[in-house]
LUMLUM-715354 format. One record per atom (N, C-alpha, C, CB): chain; x, y negated, z. Coordinates in pm, whole numbers, plus 50000, padded with zeros to 5 digits. Glycine has a CB too. Layout:
// residues N
+----+-------+-------+-------+
: ch :    px :    py :    pz :
+----+-------+-------+-------+
:  A :     X :     Y :     Z :
...
+----+-------+-------+-------+
END
This chain:
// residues 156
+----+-------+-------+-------+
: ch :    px :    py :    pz :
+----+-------+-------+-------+
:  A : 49714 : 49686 : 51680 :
:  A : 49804 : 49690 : 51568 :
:  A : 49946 : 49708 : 51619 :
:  A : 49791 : 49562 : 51483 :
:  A : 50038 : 49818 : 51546 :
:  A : 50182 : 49800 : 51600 :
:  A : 50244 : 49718 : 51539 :
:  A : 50264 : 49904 : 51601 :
:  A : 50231 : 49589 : 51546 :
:  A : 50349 : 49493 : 51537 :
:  A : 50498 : 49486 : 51551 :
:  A : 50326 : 49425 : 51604 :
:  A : 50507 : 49588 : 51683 :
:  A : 50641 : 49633 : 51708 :
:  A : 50703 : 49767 : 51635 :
:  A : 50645 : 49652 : 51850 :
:  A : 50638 : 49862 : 51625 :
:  A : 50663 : 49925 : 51447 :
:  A : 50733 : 49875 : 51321 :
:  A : 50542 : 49932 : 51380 :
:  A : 50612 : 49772 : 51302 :
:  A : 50647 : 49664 : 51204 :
:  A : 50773 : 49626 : 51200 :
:  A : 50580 : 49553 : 51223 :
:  A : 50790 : 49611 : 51323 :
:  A : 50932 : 49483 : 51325 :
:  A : 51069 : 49581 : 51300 :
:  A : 50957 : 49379 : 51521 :
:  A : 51058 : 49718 : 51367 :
:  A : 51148 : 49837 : 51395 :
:  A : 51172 : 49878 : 51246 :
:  A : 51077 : 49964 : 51497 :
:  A : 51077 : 49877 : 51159 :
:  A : 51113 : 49928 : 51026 :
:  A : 51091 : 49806 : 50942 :
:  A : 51025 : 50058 : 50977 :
:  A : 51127 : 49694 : 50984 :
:  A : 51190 : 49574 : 50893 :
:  A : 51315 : 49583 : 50923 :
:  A : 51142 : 49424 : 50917 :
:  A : 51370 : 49583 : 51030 :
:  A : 51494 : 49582 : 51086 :
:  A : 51615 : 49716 : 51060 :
:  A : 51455 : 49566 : 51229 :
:  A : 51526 : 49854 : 51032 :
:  A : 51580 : 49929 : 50973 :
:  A : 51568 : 49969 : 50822 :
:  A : 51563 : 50002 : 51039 :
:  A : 51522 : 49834 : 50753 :
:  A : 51529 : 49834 : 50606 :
:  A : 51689 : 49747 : 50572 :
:  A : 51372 : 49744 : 50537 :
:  A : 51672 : 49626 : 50640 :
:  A : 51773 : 49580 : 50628 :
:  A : 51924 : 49630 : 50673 :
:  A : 51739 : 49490 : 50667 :
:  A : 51901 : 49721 : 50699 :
:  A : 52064 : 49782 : 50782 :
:  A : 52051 : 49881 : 50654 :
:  A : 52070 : 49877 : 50996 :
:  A : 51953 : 49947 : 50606 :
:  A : 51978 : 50055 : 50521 :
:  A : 51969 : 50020 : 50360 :
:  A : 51878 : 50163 : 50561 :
:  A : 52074 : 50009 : 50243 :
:  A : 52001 : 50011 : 50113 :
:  A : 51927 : 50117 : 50060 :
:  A : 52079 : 49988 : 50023 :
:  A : 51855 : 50084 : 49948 :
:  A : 51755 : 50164 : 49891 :
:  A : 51838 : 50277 : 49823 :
:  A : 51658 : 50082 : 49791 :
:  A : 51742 : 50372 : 49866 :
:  A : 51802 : 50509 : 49790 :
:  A : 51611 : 50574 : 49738 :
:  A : 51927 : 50655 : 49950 :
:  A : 51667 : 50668 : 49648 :
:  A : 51512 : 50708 : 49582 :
:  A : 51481 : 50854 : 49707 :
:  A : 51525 : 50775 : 49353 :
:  A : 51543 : 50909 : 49736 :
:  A : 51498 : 51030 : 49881 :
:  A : 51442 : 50961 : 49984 :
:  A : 51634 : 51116 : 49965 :
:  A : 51479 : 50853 : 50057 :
:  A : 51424 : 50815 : 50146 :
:  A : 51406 : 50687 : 50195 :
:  A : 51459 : 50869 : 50208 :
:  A : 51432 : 50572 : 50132 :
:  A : 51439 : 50467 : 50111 :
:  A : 51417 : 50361 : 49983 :
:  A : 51521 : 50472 : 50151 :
:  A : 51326 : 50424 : 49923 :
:  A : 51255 : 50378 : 49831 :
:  A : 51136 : 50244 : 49861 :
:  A : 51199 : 50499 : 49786 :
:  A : 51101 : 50222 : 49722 :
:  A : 51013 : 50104 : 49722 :
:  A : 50834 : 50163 : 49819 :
:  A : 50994 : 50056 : 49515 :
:  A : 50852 : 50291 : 49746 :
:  A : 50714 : 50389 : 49832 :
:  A : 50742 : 50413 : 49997 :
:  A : 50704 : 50579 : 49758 :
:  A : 50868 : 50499 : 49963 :
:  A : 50877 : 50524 : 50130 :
:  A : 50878 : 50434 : 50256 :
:  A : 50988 : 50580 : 50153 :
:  A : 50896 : 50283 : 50193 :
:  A : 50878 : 50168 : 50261 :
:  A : 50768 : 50118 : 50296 :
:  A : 50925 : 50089 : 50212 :
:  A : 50680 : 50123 : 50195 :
:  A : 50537 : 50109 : 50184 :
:  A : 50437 : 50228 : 50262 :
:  A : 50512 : 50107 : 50027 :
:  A : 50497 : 50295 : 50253 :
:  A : 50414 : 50423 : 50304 :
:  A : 50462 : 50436 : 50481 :
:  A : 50468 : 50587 : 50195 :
:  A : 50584 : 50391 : 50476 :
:  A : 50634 : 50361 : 50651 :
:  A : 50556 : 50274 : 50703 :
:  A : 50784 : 50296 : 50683 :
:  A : 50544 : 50150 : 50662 :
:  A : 50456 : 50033 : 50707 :
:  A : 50275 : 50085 : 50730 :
:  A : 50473 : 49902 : 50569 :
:  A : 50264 : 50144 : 50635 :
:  A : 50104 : 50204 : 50630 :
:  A : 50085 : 50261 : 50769 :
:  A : 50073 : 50338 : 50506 :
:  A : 50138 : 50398 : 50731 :
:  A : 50153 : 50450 : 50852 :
:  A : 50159 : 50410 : 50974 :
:  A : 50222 : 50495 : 50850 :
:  A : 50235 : 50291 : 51042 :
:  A : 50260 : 50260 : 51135 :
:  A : 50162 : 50130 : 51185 :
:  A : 50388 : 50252 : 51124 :
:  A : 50090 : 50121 : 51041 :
:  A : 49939 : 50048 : 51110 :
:  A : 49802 : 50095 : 51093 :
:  A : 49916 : 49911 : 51059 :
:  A : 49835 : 50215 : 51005 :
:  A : 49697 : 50284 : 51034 :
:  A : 49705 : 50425 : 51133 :
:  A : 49631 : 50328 : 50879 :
:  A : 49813 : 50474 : 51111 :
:  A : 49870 : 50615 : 51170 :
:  A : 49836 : 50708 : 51089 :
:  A : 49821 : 50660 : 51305 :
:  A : 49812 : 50694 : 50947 :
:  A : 49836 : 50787 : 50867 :
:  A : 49905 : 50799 : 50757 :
:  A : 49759 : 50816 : 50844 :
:  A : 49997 : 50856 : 50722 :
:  A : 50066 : 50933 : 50650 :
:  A : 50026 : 50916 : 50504 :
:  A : 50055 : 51063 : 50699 :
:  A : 50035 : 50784 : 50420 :
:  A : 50003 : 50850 : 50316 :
:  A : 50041 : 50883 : 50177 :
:  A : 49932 : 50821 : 50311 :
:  A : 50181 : 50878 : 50188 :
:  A : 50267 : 50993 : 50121 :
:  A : 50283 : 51165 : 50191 :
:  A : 50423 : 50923 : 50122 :
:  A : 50214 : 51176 : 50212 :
:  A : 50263 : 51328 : 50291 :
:  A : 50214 : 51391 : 50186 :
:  A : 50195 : 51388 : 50453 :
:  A : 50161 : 51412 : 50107 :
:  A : 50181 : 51543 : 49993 :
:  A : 50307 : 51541 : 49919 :
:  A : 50066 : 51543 : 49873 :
:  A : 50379 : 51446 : 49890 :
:  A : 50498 : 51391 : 49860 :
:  A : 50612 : 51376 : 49889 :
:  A : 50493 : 51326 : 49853 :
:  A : 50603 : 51366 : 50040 :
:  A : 50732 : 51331 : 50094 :
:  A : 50812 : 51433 : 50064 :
:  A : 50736 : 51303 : 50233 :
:  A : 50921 : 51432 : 50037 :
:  A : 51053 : 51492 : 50033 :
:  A : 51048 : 51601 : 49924 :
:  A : 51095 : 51552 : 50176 :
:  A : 50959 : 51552 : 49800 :
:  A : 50986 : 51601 : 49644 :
:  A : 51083 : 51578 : 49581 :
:  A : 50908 : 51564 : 49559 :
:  A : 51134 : 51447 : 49588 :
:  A : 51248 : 51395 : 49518 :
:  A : 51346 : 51342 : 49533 :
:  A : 51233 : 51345 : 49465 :
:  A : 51468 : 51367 : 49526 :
:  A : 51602 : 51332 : 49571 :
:  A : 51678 : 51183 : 49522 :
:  A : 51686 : 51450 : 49524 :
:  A : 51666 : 51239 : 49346 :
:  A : 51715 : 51108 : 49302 :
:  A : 51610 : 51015 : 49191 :
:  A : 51861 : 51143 : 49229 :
:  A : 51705 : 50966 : 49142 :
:  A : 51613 : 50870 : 49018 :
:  A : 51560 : 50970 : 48953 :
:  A : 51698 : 50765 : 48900 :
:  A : 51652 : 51046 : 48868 :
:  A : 51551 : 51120 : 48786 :
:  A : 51436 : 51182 : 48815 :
:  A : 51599 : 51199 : 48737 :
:  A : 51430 : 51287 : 48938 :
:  A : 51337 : 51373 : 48993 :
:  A : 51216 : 51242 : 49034 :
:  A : 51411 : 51476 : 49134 :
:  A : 51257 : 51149 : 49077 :
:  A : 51141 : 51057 : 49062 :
:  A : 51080 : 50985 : 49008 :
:  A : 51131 : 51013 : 49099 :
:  A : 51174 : 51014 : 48888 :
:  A : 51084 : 50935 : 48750 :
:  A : 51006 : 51026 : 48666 :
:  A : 51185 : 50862 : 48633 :
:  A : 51025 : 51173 : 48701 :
:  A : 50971 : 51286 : 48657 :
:  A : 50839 : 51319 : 48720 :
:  A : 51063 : 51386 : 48674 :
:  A : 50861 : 51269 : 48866 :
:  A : 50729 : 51275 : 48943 :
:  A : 50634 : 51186 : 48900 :
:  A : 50745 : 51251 : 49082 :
:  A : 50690 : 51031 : 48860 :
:  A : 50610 : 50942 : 48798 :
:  A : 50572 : 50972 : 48699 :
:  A : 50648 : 50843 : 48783 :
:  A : 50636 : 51000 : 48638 :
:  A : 50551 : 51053 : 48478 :
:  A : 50441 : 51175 : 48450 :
:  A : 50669 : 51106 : 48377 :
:  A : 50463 : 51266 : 48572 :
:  A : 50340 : 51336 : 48544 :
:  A : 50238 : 51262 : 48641 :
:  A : 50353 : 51501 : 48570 :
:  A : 50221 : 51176 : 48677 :
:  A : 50050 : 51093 : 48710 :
:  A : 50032 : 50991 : 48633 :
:  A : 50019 : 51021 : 48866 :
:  A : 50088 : 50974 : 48514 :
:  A : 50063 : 50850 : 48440 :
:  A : 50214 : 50847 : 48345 :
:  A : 50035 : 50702 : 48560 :
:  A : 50111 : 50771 : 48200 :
:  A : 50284 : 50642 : 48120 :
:  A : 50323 : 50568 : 48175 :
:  A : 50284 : 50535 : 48000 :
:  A : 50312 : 50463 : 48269 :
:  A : 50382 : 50345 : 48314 :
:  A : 50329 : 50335 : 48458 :
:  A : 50353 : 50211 : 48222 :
:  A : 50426 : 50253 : 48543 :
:  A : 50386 : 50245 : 48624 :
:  A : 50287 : 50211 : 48737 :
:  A : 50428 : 50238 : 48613 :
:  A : 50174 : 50174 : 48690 :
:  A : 49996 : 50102 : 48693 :
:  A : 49973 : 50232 : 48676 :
:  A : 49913 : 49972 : 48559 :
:  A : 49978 : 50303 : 48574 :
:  A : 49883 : 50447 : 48587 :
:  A : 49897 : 50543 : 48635 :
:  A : 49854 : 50505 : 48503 :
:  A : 50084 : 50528 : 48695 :
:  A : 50123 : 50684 : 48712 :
:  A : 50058 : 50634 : 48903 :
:  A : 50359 : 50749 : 48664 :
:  A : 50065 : 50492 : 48905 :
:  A : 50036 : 50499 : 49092 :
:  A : 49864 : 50517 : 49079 :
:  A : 50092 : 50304 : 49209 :
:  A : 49777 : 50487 : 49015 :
:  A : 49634 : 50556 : 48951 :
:  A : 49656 : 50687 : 49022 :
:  A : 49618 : 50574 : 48759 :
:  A : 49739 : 50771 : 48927 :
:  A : 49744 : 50928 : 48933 :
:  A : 49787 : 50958 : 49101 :
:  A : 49877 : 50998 : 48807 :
:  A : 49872 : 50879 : 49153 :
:  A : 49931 : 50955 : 49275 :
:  A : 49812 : 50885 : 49381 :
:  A : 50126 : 50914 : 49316 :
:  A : 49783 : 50766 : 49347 :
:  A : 49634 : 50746 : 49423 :
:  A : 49523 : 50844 : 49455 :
:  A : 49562 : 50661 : 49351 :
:  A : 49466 : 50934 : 49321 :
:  A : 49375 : 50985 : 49363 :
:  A : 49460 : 51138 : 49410 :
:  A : 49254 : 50978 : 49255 :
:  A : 49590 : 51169 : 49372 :
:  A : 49600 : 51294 : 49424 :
:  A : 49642 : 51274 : 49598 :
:  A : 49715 : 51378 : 49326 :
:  A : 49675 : 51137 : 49635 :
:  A : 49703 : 51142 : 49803 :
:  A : 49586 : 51099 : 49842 :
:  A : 49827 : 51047 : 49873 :
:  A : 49469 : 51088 : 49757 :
:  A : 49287 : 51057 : 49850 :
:  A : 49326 : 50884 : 49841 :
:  A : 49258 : 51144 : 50099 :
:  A : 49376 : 50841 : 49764 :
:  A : 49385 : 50689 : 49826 :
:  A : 49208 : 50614 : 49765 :
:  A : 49566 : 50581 : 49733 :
:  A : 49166 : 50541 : 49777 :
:  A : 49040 : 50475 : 49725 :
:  A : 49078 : 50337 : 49646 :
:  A : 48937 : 50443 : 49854 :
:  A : 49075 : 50306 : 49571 :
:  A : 49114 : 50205 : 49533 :
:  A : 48995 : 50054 : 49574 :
:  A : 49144 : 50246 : 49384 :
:  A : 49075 : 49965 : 49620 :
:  A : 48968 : 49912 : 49682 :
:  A : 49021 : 49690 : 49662 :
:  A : 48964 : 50007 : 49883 :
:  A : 48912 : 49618 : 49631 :
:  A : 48935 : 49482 : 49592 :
:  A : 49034 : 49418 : 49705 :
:  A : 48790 : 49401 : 49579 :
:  A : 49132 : 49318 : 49623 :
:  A : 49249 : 49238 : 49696 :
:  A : 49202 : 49175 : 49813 :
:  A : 49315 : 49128 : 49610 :
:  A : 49027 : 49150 : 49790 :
:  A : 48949 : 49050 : 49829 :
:  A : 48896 : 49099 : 49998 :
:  A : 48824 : 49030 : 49706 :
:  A : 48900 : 49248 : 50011 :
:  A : 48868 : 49336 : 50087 :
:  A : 48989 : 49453 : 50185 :
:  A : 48783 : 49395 : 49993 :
:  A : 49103 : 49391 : 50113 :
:  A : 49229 : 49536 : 50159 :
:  A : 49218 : 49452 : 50276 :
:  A : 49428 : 49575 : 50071 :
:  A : 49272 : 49564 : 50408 :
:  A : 49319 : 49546 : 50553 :
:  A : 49457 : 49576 : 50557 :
:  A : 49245 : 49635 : 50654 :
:  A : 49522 : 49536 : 50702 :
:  A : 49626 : 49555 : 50668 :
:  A : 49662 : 49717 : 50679 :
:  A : 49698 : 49465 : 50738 :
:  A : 49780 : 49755 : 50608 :
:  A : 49765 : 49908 : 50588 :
:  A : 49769 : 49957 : 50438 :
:  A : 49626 : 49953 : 50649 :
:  A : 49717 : 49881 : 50380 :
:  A : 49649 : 49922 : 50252 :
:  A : 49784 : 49913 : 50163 :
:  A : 49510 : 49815 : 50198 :
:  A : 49785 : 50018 : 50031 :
:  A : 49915 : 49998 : 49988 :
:  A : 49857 : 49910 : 49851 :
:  A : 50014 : 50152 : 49965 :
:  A : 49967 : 49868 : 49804 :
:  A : 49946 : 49812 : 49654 :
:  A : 50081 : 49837 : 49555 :
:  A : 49914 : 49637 : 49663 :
:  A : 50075 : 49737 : 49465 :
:  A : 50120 : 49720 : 49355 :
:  A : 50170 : 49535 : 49344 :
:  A : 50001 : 49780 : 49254 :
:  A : 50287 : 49516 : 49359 :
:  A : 50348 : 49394 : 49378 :
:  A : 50419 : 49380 : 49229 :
:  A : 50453 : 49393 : 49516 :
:  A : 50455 : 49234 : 49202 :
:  A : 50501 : 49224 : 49092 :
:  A : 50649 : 49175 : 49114 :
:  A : 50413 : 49143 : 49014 :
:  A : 50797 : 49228 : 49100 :
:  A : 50916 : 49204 : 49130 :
:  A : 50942 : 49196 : 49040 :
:  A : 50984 : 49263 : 49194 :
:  A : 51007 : 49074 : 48986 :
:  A : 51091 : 49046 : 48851 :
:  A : 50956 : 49090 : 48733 :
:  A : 51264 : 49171 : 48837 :
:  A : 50975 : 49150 : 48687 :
:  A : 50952 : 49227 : 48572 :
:  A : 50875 : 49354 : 48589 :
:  A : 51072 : 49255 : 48514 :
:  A : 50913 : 49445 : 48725 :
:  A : 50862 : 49570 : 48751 :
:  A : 50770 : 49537 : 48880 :
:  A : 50982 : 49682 : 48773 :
:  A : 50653 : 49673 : 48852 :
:  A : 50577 : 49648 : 48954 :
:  A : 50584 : 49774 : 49081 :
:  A : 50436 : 49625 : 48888 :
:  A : 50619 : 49728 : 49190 :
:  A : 50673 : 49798 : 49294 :
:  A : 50532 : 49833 : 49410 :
:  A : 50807 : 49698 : 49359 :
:  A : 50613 : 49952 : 49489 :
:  A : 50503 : 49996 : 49582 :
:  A : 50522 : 49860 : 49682 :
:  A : 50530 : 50169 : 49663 :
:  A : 50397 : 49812 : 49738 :
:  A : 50424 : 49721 : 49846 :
:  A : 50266 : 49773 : 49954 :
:  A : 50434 : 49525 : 49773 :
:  A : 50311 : 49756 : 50089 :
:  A : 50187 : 49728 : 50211 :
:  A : 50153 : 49617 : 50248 :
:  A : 50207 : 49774 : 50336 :
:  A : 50041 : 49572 : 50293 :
:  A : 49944 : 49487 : 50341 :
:  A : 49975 : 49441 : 50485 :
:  A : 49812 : 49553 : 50332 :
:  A : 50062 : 49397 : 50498 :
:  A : 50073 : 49355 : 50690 :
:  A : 50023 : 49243 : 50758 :
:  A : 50216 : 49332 : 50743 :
:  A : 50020 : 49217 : 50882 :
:  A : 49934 : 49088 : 50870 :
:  A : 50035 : 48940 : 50794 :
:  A : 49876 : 49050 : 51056 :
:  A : 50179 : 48980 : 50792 :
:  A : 50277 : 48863 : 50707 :
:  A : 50217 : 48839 : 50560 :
:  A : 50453 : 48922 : 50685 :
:  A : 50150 : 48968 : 50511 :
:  A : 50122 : 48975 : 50322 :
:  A : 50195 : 49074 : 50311 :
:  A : 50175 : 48844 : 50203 :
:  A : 50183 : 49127 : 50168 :
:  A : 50256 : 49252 : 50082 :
:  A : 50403 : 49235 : 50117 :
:  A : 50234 : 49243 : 49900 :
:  A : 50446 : 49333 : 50167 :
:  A : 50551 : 49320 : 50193 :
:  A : 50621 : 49470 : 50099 :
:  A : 50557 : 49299 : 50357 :
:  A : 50713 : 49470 : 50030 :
:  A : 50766 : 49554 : 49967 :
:  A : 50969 : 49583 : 49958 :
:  A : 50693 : 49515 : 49845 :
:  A : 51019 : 49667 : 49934 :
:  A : 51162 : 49683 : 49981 :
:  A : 51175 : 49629 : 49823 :
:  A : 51236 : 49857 : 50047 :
:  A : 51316 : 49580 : 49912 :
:  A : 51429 : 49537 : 49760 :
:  A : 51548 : 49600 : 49746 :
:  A : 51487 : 49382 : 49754 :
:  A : 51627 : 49558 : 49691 :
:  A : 51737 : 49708 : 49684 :
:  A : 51826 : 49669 : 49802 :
:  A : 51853 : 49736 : 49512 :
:  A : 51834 : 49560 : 49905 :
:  A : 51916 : 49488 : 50017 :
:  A : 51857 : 49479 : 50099 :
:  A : 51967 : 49374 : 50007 :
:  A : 51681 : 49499 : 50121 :
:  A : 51614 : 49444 : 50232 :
:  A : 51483 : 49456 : 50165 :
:  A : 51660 : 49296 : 50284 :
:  A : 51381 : 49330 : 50247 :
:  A : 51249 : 49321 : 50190 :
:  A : 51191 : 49159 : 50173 :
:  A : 51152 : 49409 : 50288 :
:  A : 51113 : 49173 : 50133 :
:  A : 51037 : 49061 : 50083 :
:  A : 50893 : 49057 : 50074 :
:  A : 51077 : 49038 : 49967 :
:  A : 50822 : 48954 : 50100 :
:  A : 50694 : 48959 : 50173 :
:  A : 50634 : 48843 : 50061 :
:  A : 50700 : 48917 : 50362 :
:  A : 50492 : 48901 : 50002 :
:  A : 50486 : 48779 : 49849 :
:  A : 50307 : 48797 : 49952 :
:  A : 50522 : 48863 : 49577 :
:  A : 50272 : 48681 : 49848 :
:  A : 50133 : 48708 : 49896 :
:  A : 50013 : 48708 : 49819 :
:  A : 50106 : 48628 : 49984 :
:  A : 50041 : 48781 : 49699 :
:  A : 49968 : 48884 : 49634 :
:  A : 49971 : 48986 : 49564 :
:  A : 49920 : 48856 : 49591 :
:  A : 49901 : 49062 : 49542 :
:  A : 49928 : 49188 : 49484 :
:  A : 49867 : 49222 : 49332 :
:  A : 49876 : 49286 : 49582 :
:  A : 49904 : 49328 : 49259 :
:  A : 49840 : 49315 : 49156 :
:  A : 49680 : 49444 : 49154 :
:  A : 49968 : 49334 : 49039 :
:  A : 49731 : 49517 : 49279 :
:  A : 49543 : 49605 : 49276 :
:  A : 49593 : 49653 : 49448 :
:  A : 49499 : 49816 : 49103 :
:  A : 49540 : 49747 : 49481 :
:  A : 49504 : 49770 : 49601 :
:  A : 49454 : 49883 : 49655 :
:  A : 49438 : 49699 : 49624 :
:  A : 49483 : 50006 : 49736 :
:  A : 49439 : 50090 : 49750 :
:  A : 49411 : 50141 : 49910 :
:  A : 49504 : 50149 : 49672 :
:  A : 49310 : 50172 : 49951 :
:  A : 49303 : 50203 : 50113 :
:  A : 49283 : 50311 : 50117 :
:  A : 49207 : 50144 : 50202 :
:  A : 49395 : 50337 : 50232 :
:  A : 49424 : 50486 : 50269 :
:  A : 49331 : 50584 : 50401 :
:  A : 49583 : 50475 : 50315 :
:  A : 49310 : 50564 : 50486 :
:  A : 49158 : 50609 : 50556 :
:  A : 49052 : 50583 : 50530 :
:  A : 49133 : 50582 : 50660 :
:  A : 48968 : 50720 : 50552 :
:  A : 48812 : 50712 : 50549 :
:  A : 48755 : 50586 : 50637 :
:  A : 48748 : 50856 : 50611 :
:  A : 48779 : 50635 : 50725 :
:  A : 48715 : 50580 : 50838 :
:  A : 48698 : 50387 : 50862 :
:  A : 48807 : 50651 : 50956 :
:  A : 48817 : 50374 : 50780 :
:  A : 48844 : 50206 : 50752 :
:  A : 48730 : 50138 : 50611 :
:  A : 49049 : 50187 : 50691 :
:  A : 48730 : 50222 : 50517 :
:  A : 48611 : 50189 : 50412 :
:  A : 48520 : 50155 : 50469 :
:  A : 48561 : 50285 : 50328 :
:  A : 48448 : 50258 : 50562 :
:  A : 48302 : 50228 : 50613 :
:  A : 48319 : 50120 : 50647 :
:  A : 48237 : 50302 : 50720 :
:  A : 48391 : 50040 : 50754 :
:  A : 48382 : 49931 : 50834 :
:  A : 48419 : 49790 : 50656 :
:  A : 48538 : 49952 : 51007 :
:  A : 48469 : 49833 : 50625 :
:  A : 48464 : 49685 : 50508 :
:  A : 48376 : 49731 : 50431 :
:  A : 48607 : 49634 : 50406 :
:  A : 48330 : 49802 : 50402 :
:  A : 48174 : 49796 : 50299 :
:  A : 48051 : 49747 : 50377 :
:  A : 48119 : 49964 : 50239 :
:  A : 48066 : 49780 : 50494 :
:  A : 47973 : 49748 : 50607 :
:  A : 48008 : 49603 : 50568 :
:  A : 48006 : 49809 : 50778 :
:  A : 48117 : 49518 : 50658 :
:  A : 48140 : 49404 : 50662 :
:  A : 48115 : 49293 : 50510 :
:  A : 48269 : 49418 : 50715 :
:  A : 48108 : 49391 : 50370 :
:  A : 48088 : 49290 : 50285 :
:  A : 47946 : 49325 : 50258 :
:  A : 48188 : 49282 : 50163 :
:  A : 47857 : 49418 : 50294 :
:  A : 47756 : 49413 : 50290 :
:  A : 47670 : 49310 : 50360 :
:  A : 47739 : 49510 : 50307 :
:  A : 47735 : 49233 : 50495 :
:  A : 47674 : 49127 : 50572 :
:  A : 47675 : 49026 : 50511 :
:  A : 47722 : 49101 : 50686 :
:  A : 47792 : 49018 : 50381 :
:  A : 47794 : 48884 : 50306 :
:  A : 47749 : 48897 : 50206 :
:  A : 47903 : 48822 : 50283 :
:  A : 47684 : 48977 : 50139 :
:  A : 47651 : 48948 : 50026 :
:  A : 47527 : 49018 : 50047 :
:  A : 47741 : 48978 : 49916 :
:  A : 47405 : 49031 : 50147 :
:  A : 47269 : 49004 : 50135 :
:  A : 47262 : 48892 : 50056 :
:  A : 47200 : 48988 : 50258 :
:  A : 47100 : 48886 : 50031 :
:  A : 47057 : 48770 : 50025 :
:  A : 47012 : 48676 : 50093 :
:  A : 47007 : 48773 : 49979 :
:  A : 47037 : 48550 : 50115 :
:  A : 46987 : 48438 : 50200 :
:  A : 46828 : 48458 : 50234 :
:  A : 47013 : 48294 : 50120 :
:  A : 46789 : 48467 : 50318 :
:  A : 46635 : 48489 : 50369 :
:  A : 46620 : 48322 : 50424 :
:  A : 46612 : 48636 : 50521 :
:  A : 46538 : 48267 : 50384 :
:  A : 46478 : 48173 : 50421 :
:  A : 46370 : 48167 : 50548 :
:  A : 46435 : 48142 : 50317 :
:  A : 46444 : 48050 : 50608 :
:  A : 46411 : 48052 : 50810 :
:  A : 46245 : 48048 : 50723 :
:  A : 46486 : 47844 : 50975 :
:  A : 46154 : 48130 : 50875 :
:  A : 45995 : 48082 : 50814 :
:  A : 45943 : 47977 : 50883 :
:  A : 45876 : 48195 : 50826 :
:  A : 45850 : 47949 : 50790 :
:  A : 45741 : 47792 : 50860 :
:  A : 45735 : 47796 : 50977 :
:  A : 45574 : 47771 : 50828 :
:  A : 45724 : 47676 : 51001 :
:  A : 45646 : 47650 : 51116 :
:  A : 45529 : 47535 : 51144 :
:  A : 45738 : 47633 : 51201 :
+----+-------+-------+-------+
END
């Protein structure tokens, strides 16, 4: 895990305020992803939108509000949507700030998501989405070991 990633783009959240081009609530979330899974998963996206508006325009064509329009940009960046109960770290979500619900990542600290000064790290989310193939298999695998059924040791 890059931990030291981690720490490099906490440290360059706080030196930088939020802007909607490149320092957004996503682009934060999608930095952190990246830098613990190594993939990218805003890249159909990146560098569509400059300001508020152009990104509230982007939001609105994947959805009315913000729960559906991240739905819409879920399945168009391949994301899987996958239980709170099951995300690794990596995984992006949906955090609840004030009133609005913001892009946040899964690190091993908890959801960690940008604020308009810095970030903040809550520890839960409101849904959940995992961004590599290759990571599903291994937790469907892993909740498949728990939820067999109990086989009973035989006689003796």
């Amino acid at each position: 895990m890059a931990d030291g990633g981690i720490q490099r783009i906490y440290a360059a959240c706080l030196k930088q305020r939020a802007t909607w081009h490149s320092h957004s609530c996503l682009h934060f979330a999608a930095e952190l992803s990246q830098a613990q899974t190594g993939v990218d998963p805003i890249e159909k996206i990146r560098g569509t939108f400059r300001t508020r508006r152009e990104a509230l325009a982007i939001e609105r064509t994947f959805g009315r509000n913000r729960r559906t329009s991240a739905d819409g940009l879920a399945e168009f960046c391949g994301w899987t949507p996958v239980s709170l109960l099951y995300a690794k770290p990596g995984a992006l979500g949906l955090v609840r700030a004030g009133r609005k619900l913001v892009a946040a990542c899964l690190t091993p600290d908890g959801w960690a998501h940008r604020t308009r000064l810095g970030f903040r790290i809550t520890r839960t989310a409101e849904c959940a989405w995992k961004i590599s193939q290759e990571e599903s298999a291994n937790v469907w695998r892993d909740r498949d070991a728990f939820t067999r059924p109990y086989a009973a040791p035989p006689d003796k």
